[in-house]
N, C-alpha and C positions, 0 to 999 in steps of 0.2 A: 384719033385721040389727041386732042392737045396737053401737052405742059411746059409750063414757061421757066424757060432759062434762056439769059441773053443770046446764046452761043448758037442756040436753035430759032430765035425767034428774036428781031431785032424792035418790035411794038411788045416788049414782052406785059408790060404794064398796062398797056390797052388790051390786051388779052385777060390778064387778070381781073382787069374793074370789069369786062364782059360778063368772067364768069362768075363773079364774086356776086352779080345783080342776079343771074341767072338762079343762081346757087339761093339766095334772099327770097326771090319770087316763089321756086317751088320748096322752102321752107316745110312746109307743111306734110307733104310727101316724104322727101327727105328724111326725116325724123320720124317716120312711122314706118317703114320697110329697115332689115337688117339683116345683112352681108356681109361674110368673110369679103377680108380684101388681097386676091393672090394675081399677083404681076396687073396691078392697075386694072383687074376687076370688078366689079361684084358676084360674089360663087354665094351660091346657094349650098347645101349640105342634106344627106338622106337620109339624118337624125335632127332633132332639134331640142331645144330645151328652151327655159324661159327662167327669168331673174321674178323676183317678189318686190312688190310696194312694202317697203317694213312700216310705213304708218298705216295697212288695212289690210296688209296680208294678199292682196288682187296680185293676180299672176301679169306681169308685164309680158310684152309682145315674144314669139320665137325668136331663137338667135340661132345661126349653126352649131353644129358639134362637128369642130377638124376631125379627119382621119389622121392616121399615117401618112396617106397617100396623099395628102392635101398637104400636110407638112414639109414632104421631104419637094412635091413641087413647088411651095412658098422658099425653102430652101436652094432649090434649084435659079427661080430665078431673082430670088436675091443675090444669090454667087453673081450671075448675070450682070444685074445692073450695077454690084459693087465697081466693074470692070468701066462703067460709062460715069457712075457720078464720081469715083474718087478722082478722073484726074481733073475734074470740072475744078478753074481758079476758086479759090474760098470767095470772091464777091459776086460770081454767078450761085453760088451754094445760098449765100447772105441773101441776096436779091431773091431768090427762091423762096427762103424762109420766113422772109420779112412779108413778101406779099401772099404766104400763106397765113401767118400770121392775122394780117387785113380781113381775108374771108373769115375767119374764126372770129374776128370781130363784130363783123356784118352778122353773124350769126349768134352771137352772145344770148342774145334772150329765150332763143329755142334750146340751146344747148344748157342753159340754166334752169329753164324747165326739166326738159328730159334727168339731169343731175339730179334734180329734187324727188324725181318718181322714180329713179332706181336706187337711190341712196339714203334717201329719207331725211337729210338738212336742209334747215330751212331754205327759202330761195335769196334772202339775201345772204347767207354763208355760201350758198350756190355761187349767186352772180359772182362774189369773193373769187370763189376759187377758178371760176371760168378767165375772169377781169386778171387774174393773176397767171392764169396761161398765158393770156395773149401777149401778157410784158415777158413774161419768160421766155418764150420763142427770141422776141429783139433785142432780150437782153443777154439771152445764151450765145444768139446768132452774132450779137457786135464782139465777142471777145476771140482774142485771137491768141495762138499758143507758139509764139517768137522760138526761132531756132538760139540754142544756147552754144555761142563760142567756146569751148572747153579749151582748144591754143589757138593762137594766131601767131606764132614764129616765125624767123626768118627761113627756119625749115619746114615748117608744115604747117595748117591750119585743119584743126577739128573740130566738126560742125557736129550737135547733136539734133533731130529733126524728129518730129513724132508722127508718126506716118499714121492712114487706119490699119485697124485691125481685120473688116471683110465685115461676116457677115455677125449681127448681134441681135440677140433676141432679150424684148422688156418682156418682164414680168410683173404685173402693177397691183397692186393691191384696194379692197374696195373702201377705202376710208375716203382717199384721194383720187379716184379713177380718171381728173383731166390733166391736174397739174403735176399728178405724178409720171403719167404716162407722155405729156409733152417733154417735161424736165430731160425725161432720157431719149424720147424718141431726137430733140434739135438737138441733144450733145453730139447724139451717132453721125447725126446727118450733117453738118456743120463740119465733120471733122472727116469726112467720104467716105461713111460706111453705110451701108444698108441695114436695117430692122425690120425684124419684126414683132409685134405686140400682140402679148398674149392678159388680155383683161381677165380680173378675177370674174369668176362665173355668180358672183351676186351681183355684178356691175356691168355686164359687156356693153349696155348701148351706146354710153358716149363714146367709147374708145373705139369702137367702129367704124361710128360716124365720124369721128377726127382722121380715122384712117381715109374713109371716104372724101374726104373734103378735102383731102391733099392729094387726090389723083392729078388734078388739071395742072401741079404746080411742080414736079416731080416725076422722073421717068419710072418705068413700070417696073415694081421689083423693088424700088428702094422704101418704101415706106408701104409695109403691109399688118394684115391684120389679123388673127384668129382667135376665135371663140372655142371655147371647147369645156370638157370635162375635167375631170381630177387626172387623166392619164395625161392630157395635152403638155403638162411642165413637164414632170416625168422624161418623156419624148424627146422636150427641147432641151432640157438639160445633158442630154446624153445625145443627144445629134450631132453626127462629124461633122458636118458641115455648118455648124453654126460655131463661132468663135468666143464670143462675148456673151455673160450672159449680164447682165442687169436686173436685180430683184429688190422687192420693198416687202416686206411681210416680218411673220413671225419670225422667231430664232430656231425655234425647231424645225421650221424646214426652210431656213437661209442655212441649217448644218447640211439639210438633207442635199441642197444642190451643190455645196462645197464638193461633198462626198463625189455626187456625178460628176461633177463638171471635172473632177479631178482625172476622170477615167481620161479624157480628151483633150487633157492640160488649157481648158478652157480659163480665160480670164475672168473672173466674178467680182460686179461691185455689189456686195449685201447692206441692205439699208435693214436694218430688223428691230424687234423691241428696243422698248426702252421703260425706265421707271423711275422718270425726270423728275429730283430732289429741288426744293426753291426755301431759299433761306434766308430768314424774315427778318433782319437786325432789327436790334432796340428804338432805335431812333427812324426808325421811315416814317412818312405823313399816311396815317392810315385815312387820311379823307382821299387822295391822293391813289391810292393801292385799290381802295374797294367804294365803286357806286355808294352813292346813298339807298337804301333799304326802299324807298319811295317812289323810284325816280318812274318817271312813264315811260316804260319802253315800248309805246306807241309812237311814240317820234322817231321819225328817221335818225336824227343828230343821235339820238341814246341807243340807238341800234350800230350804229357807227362808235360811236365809244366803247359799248362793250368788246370790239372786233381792236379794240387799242392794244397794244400790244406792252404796254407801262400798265396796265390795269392788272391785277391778280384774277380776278373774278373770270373773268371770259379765259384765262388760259387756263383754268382748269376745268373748264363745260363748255369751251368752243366745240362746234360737231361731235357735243354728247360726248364728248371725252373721247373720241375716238380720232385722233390724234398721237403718233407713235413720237413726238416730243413735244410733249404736253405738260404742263403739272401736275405727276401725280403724287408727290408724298411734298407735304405744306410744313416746312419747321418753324416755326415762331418763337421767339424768344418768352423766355417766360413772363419778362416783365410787363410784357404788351396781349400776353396771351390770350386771356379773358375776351379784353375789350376788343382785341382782333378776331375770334370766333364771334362773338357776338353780333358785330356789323357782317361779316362776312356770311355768317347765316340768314340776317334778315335780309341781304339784297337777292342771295343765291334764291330765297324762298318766293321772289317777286319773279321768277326769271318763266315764263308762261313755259307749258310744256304743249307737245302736241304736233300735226299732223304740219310737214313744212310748208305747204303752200298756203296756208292763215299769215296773214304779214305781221302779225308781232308774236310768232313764236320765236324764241331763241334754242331750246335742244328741240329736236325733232326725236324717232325713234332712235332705237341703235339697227347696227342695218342688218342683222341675221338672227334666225333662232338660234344659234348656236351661241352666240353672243349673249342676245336676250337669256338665256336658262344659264349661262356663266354669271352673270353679273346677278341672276335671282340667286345661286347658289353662293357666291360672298354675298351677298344680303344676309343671307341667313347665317352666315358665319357672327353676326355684329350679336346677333341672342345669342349663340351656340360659345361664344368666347366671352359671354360679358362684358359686352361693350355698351360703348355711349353713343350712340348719336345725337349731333347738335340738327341736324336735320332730317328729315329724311328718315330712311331704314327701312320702309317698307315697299312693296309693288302692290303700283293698283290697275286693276284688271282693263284692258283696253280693246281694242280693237287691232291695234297695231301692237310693236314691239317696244314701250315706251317704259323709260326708267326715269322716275322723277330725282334729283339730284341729292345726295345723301352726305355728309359731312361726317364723319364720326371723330369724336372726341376724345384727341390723345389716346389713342389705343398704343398699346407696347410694341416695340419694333418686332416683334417676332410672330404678332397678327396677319392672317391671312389679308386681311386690307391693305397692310405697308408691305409686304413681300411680295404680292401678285401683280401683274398689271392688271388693273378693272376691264380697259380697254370701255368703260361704260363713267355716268354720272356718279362716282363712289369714291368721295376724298378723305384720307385720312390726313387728320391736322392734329401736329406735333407737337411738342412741347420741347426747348435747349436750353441749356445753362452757358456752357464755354464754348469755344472755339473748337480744341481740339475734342470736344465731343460730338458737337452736329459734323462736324468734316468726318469724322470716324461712323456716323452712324450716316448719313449720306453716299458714302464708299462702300458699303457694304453691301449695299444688292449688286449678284452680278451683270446688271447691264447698266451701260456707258451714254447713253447716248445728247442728251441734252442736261441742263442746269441752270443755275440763275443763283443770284444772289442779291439782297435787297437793301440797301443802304446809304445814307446820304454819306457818312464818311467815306468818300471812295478809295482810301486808303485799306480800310478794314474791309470794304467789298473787293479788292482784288486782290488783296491778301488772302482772302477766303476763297475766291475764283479759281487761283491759282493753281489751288489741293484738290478741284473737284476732278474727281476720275471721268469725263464725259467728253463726247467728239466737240459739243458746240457748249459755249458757256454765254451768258450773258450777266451783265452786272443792271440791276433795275428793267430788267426786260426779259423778254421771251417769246422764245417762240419767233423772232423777227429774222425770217428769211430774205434773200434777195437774191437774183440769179445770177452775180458775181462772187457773192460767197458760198464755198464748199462746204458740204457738214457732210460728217459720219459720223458712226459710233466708235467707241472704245469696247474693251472686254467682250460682254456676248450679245453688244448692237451691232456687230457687222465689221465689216473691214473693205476700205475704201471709200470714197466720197462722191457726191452728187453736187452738180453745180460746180459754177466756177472755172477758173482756168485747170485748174487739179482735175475735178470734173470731166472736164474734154479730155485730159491726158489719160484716160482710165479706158477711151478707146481708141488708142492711140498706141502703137508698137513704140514702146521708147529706145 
């Protein structure tokens, strides 16, 4: 078995563009078999199960089902390898990451396939989110976490140093199944710990094959993978020998692993809901905020624009709303209100729905029934409450799991639309008078997690920033991540952060 680190192999970069061509050629193969990955193999499993197309409902290919036994030896030799890659220098670990990175490049258009058929987003919000691992890897792997001098006296000097933690196990969630599950997999590894990933079981393929695709670059053990059922977190959460756990999901069960992981004074970073407020001052350029009603998003350029991160429109129906810092509750000033819903409805109304691999869909399905029959049941909430919708409001019957995008109109904060996350295409847009009214009715759900505020006075936009109860705020933007800035949530999105130099120190013994 080869894997390239300087220290083992001094052509370490002729070995990678070998395997990385290697890796390109059989493509095809590659991407149709799926394998646990435990100490740099491929394991097969004597259960299996299968993930669903949510745009046609077609059963995707088997995946294993972990045991116990499968776990606690994925556990086993992770301890193992924690022992070889942490004391490897951090620019053999870099070097490692960076040319693992490269293969994941080489590999981009199978793996943005494969995204689209277990996840059901379009493929260019696919290629998005793949294009957007492979900077993450280089952009997580260049940051470095500098010892902090606390004295340097004539009597002593005290160094503080953030060591790994051993052994951490991801928990990834299926909205984002590459760049979630990179984000943490390079923070562990970059900082010499060992992982392992455990994919949601509506999503396992990609995160498999990422497992796989890091054999040749990595010793065996540190970078593993398993597939499993509803018991598999359960297991990892409460397993002695794993240290860290790392999760992205809901809040009810980012409570439920606090709880375990408590039993084994395990370290937890929880990335969990959120029910992201965006608030509209008077004065914004609404040509500027929201597409024209018209535009052809048959064009690449306008497919790319939606994906702008200064546009309102795509950050409320990127990936079918299923986005955990998203916009989901729309405040507008009253004075702009009207003419704000109005353009806002007719471009959302242009916005093609439908099966992702068609190239000018922008929402594809939502990606589970369970999801699909939530977001049909606030549907029905919009009649059952007397509501309005400016768009939308109904399901119509498909073949897949598809929710055409819904706007409802000024519903009262106390609406199951403004209090729920949709986690689907289902916006409610608000109506504010003052300041200390939208900040007060903005703080009021209890989760924290992202925000925005929209404003050419940026006086009055960070003044308003300011008071937002949320881990990440942004002023005329949203949603714009980068793999040097950290986010979390506040209140009940979690606690601790992702990304960043903060990021790395979360596994990391301070």
């Amino acid at each position: 078995m080869i894997f390239v680190l300087a220290p083992l192999c001094r052509h370490s970069m002729a070995c990678v563009h070998q395997i990385a061509c290697l890796t390109h050629d059989l493509a095809n193969v590659f991407l149709q078999n799926f394998f646990n990955i435990i100490n740099g193999e491929t394991v097969s499993s004597a259960v299996t199960q299968h993930g669903i197309n949510p745009a046609n409902k077609e059963p995707n290919p088997p995946v294993p089902v972990a045991s116990p036994a499968e776990l606690d030896k994925a556990v086993a030799a992770a301890q193992v390898a924690f022992e070889q890659w942490s004391p490897f220098p951090l620019e053999d670990r870099r070097k490692a990451l960076f040319a693992y990175s490269d293969a994941l490049n080489a590999e981009k258009d199978g793996f943005t396939s494969l995204l689209t058929k277990e996840q059901g987003k379009p493929l260019s919000q696919a290629a998005m989110e793949v294009e957007m691992a492979v900077a993450w890897i280089k952009g997580l792997a260049s940051l470095e976490i500098p010892e902090v001098v606390l004295e340097n006296s004539s009597e002593r000097k005290i160094v503080q140093r953030f060591t790994p933690i051993g052994v951490a196990a991801a928990i990834v969630p299926w909205n984002f199944p590459v760049l979630l599950a990179i984000g943490k997999v390079v923070s562990a590894l970059i900082t010499g710990n060992s992982i392992i990933v455990k994919p949601s079981p509506f999503t396992p393929y990609t995160a498999l094959k990422l497992t796989e695709l890091a054999i040749p670059f990595v010793p065996p053990g540190v970078f593993q993978a398993l597939s499993g059922d509803d018991q598999l977190g359960p297991w990892m959460t409460r397993h002695p020998g794993i240290l860290k756990v790392s999760f992205t999901g809901s809040t009810l069960t980012g409570k439920r692993i606090a709880l375990a992981g408590a039993e084994t004074f395990k370290q937890c970073t929880l990335e969990l809901g959120g029910n992201d407020p965006a608030i509209i001052c008077k004065d914004v350029d609404l040509d500027a905020l929201v597409p024209k009603g018209d535009q052809n998003l048959g064009q690449v350029e306008d497919k790319l624009l939606m994906l702008d991160p200064t546009r309102v429109a795509p950050l409320c129906f990127l990936n079918s709303s299923q986005v955990c810092m998203m916009i989901k509750r729309l405040y507008v000033h009253e004075s702009i209100y009207e003419a704000f819903r109005d353009k806002l409805a007719a471009h959302v109304k242009t916005l093609p729905v439908g099966n992702g691999v068609q190239p000018d869909v922008f929402l594809g399905p939502v990606q589970t029934e369970m999801q699909y029959n939530k977001a049909r049941d606030l549907l029905s909430s919009i009649s059952a409450e007397g509501l309005r919708p400016a768009l939308g409001g109904t399901v119509e019957e498909s073949a897949g799991y598809f929710i055409h995008p819904t706007i409802v109109d000024n519903p009262p904060d106390t609406a199951r639309v403004v209090t729920e996350e949709a986690f689907a295409p289902i916006l409610p847009l608000l109506k504010w008078q003052t300041e200390e009214e939208v900040i007060a009715r903005a703080n009021a759900d209890p989760a924290g997690l992202g925000g925005s505020v929209w404003s050419r006075d940026l006086d009055q936009a960070q003044r308003l920033a300011s008071r937002l109860e949320c881990g990440s705020v942004w002023i005329n933007s949203h949603f714009a991540v980068a793999p040097h800035v950290p986010f979390g949530g506040r209140k009940e999105s979690g606690s601790g952060v992702e990304w960043g130099v903060d990021g790395l120190k979360a596994y990391c013994n301070p």
